[in-house]
C-alpha positions in Angstrom: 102.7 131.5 78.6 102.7 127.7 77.8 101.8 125.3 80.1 103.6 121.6 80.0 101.8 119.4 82.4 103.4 116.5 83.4 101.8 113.3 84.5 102.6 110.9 87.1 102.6 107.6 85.5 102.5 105.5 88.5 104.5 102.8 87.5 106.3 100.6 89.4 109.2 98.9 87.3 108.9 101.2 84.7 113.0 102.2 84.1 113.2 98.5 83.2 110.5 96.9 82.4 109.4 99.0 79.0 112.0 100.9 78.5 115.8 101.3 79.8 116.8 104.4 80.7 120.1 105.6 79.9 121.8 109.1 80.0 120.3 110.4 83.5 121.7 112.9 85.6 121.7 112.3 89.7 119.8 115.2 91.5 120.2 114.0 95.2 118.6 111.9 97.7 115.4 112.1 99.9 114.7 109.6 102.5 117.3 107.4 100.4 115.2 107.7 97.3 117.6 108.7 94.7 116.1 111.6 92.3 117.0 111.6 89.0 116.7 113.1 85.4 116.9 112.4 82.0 118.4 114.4 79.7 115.5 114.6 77.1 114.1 116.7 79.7 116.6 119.2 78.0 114.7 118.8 74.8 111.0 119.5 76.6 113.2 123.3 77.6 114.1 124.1 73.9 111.2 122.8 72.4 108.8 125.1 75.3 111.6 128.5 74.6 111.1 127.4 70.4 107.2 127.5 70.8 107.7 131.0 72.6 110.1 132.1 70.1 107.7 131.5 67.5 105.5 133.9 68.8 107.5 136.4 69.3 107.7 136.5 72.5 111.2 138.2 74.2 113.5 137.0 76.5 111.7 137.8 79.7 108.9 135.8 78.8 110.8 133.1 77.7 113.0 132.4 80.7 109.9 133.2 82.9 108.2 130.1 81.1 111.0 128.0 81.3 111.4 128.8 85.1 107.6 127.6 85.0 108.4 124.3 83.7 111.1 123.4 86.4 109.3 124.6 89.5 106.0 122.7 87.9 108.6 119.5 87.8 109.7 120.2 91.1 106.4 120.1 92.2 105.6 116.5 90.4 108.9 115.2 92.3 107.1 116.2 95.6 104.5 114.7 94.3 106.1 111.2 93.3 107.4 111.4 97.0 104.0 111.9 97.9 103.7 108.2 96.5 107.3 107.0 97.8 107.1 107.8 101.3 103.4 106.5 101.9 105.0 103.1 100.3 107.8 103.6 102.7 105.2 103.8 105.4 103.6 100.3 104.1 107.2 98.3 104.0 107.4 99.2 100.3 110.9 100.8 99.0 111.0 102.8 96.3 114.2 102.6 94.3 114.0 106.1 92.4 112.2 108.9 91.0 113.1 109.6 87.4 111.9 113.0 85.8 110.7 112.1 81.9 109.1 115.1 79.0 105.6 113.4 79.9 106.6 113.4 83.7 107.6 111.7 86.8 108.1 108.0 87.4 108.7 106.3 90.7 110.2 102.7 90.6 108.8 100.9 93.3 109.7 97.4 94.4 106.7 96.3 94.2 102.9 97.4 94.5 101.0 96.7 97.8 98.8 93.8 97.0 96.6 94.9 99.8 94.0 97.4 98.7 94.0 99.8 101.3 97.8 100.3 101.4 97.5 100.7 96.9 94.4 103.1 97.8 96.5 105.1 99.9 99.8 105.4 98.5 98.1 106.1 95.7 95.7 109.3 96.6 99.2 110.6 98.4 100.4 111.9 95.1 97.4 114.2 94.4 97.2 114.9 97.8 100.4 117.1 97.2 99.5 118.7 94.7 96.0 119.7 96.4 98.3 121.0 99.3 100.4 123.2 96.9 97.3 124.7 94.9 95.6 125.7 98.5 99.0 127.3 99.3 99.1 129.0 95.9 95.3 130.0 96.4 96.4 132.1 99.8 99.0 134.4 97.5 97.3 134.2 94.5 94.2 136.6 93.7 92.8 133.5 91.2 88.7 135.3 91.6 90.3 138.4 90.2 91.5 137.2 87.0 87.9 136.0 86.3 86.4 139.1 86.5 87.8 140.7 82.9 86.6 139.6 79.7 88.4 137.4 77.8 90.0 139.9 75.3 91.6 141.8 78.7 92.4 138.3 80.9 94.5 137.0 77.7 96.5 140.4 78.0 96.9 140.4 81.6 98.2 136.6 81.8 100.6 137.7 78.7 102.6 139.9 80.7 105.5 137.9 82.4 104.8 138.8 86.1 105.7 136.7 89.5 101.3 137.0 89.9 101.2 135.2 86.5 103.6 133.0 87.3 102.3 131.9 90.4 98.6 131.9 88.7 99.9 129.8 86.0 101.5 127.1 88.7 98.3 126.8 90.8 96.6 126.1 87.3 99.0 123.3 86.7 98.3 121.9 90.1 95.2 122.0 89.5 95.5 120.1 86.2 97.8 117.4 87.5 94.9 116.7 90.7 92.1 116.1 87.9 94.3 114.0 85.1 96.1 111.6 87.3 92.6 111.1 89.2 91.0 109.8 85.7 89.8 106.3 86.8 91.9 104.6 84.4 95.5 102.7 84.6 98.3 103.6 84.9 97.0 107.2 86.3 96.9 107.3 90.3 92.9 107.5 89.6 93.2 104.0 88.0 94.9 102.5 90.8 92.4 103.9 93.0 89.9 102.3 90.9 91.0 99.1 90.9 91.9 99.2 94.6 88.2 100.1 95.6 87.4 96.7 92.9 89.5 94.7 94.8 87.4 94.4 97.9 84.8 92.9 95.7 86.3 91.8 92.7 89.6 90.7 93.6 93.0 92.2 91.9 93.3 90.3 88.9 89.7 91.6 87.5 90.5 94.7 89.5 93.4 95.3 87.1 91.7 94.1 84.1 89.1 96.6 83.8 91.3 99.5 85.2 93.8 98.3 82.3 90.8 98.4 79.6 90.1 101.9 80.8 93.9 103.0 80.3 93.8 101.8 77.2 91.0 103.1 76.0 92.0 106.6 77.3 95.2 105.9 75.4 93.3 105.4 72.1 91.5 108.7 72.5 95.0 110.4 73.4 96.5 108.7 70.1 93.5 110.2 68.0 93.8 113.9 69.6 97.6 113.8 69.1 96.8 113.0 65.2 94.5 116.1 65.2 96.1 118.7 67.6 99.0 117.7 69.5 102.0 115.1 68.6 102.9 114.7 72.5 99.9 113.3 73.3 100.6 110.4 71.0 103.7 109.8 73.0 102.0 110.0 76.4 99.3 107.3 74.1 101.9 105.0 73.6 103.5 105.0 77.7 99.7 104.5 78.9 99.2 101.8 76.9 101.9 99.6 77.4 101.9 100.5 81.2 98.5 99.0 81.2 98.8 96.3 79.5 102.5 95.5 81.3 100.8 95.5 84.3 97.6 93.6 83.6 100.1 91.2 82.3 101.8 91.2 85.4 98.8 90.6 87.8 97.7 87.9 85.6 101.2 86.0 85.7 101.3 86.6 89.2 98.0 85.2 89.8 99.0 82.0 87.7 102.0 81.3 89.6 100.4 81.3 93.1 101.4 78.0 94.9 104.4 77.7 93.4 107.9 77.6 94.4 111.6 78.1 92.8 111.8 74.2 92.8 109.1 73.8 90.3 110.9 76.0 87.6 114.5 75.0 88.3 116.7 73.8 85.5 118.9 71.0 87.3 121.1 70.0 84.7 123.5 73.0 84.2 127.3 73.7 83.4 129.1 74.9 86.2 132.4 76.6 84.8 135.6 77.8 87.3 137.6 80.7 86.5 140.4 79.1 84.3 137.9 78.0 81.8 138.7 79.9 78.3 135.5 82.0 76.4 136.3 79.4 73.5 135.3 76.1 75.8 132.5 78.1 76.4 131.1 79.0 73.0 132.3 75.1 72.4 129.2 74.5 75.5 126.6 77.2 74.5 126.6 76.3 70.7 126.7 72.5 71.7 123.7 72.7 73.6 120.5 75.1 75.0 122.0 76.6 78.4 123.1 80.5 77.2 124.4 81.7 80.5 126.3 79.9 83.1 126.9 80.0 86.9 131.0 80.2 87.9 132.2 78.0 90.8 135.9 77.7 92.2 136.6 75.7 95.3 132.9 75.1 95.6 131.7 78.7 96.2 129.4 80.2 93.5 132.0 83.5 92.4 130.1 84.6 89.2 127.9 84.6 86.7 128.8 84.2 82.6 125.7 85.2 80.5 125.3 84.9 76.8 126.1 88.9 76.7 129.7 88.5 78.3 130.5 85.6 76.0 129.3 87.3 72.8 131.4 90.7 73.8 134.3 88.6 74.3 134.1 86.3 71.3 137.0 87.8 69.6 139.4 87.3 72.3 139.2 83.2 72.7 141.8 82.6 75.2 140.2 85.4 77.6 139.3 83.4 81.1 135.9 83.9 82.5 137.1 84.7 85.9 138.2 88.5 84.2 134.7 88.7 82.7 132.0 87.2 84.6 129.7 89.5 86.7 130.5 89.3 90.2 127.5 91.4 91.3 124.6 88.8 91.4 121.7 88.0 93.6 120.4 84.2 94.5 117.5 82.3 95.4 116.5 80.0 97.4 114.7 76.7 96.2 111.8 76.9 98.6 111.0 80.5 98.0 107.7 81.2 96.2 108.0 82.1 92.4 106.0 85.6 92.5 109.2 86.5 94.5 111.0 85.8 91.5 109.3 86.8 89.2 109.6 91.0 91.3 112.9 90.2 91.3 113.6 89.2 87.6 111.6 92.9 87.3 113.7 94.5 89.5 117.1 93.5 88.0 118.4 93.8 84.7 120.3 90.6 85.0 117.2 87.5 84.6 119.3 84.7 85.6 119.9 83.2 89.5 121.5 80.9 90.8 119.0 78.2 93.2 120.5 77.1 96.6 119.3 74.4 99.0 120.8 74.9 102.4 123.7 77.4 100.8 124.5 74.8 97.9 124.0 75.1 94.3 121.7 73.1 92.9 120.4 75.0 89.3 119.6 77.8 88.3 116.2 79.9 87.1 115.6 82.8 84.7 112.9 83.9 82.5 113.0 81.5 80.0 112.1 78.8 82.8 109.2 81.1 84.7 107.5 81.6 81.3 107.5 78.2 79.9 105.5 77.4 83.1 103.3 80.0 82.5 102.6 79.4 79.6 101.5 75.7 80.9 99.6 77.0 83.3 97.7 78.4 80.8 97.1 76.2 78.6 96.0 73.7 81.3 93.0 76.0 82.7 
């Protein structure tokens, strides 16, 4: 039987922040937490049945594995919620659970910058799957399969049985208990790591040497996947960027400490009403720097026009921007600090926000603006 063990990546921002995640399927709800899929979990099925195939293995066996892999994902779900409802505990919401090939993500708001709460909500995850393998342990006889030889134990776990089946998902428990507590980011061992740093350390060198362990494990995961296995060059390349995104993170969170929305606003904007035509507005965006705009009629902020909407409307001139702006949009306000921000640019695909003073309009901030400071900041220490 083949075992697929999924790992809890642990990372918060995750669907948008290295990758975007199209083409999921909705599973249902727990505690509001939506649960979802993606469907190139479909290919980790046919690639598992081909691998059986291969060695002639028949239908039983087959379908018996692939029931293996769904009940193991179903346990790394309960396991994410392990994570999600701990946060929940903390004030922390956790937007959803996406299943992945290499396993499950939760997309937290944001990660507890105090280290007890990020110890806890992170041992909750392996804490359910220790629960499930001590439930297994009561039905399954796991002493007895030790006590063959090797030749007899290989044909006993061969035989697609409910005993094997059960063996083979305590196993995975197991597993999933001793990777994802590898002290090293992004794993939940990692974020217990730098949590335990943090009382000494603080978070930002915390998080820098829990990120140089992730990436070091990465590297040895990119040189097995060379020699044995392919998928762990995939799993590589997600533990590497997570730990670098989130060192990243820390340190431009850390930078921009002390200061506010004012200090990265951009004042002198284009305000456009809904009459205005998509060809005065290419007219204003090749005329100048500004590349999305904030849409105002009697006053009232209505919309938002960014450089996307103009571009997939360029062939239609006359098209007004009140039919094509985004009316979903979310605001700041000008005293607000910028780390607020800059969870929220992370949060939402759309980087661009309107700044009010008092409920007026008075600029706008994006990415663009955030960064430049950063960079700044920077280069002055």
């Amino acid at each position: 039987m083949t075992i697929v063990i999924g790992i809890d990546l642990g990372l918060e921002y995750l669907g948008e922040k290295l990758v975007v995640m199209k083409g999921v399927m909705r599973l249902g709800k727990v505690s509001g937490i939506k649960i979802e899929v993606h469907w190139t979990f479909i290919l980790l099925l046919l690639w598992v049945a081909f691998l059986e195939f291969q060695k002639g293995s028949g239908l039983n066996r087959i379908l018996l594995n692939e029931a293996l892999i769904v009940v193991l994902f179903f346990c790394v779900v309960l396991h994410e919620l392990g994570h999600a409802l701990i946060a929940k505990y903390f004030g922390v919401q956790t937007k959803n659970i996406l299943l992945l090939p290499i396993g499950g993500v939760a997309t937290l708001e944001k990660m507890p910058e105090k280290p007890a709460q990020e110890f806890w909500i992170a041992l909750a995850g392996p804490a359910v799957n220790i629960i499930i393998a001590i439930l297994l342990l009561l039905v399954v006889p796991v002493r007895s399969y030790f006590n063959f030889d090797a030749i007899v134990m290989e044909e006993l776990l061969y035989e697609p049985t409910l005993r094997n089946f059960l063996f083979y998902l305590f196993l995975a428990n197991a597993m999933l208990v001793v990777f994802n507590l590898i002290p090293a980011f992004p794993m939940d061992g990692g974020r217990v790591l730098r949590a335990l740093l943090s009382f000494n350390l603080g978070r930002v060198k915390a998080t820098e040497i829990a990120a140089s362990l992730g990436q070091g494990l990465a590297m040895i995961f990119f040189v097995l996947g060379l020699f044995f296995n392919p998928f762990l060059i995939l799993i590589a390349l997600f533990i590497f960027l997570a730990a670098y995104g989130e060192n990243q993170m820390v340190k431009q969170g850390d930078l921009l400490k002390g200061y506010s929305v004012q200090d990265a606003t951009m004042t002198n904007i284009t305000q456009l009403n809904t009459h205005s035509k998509v060809k005065e507005v290419i007219a204003i965006l090749l005329g100048g720097t500004e590349k999305d705009f904030v849409v105002v009629d009697n006053g009232k902020i209505v919309g938002i026009l960014t450089q996307k909407n103009i571009i997939e409307h360029a062939k239609a001139p006359e098209t007004l921007v009140g039919s094509i702006m985004q009316t979903k949009f979310s605001t700041v306000n000008l005293s607000e600090g910028l780390m607020k921000v800059l969870q929220l640019l992370e949060r939402e695909r759309n980087g661009f926000f309107p700044v009010l003073e008092q409920g007026k309009l008075v600029g706008v901030i994006d990415k663009t603006n955030i960064s430049e400071l950063i960079l700044l900041r920077t280069a002055a220490t």
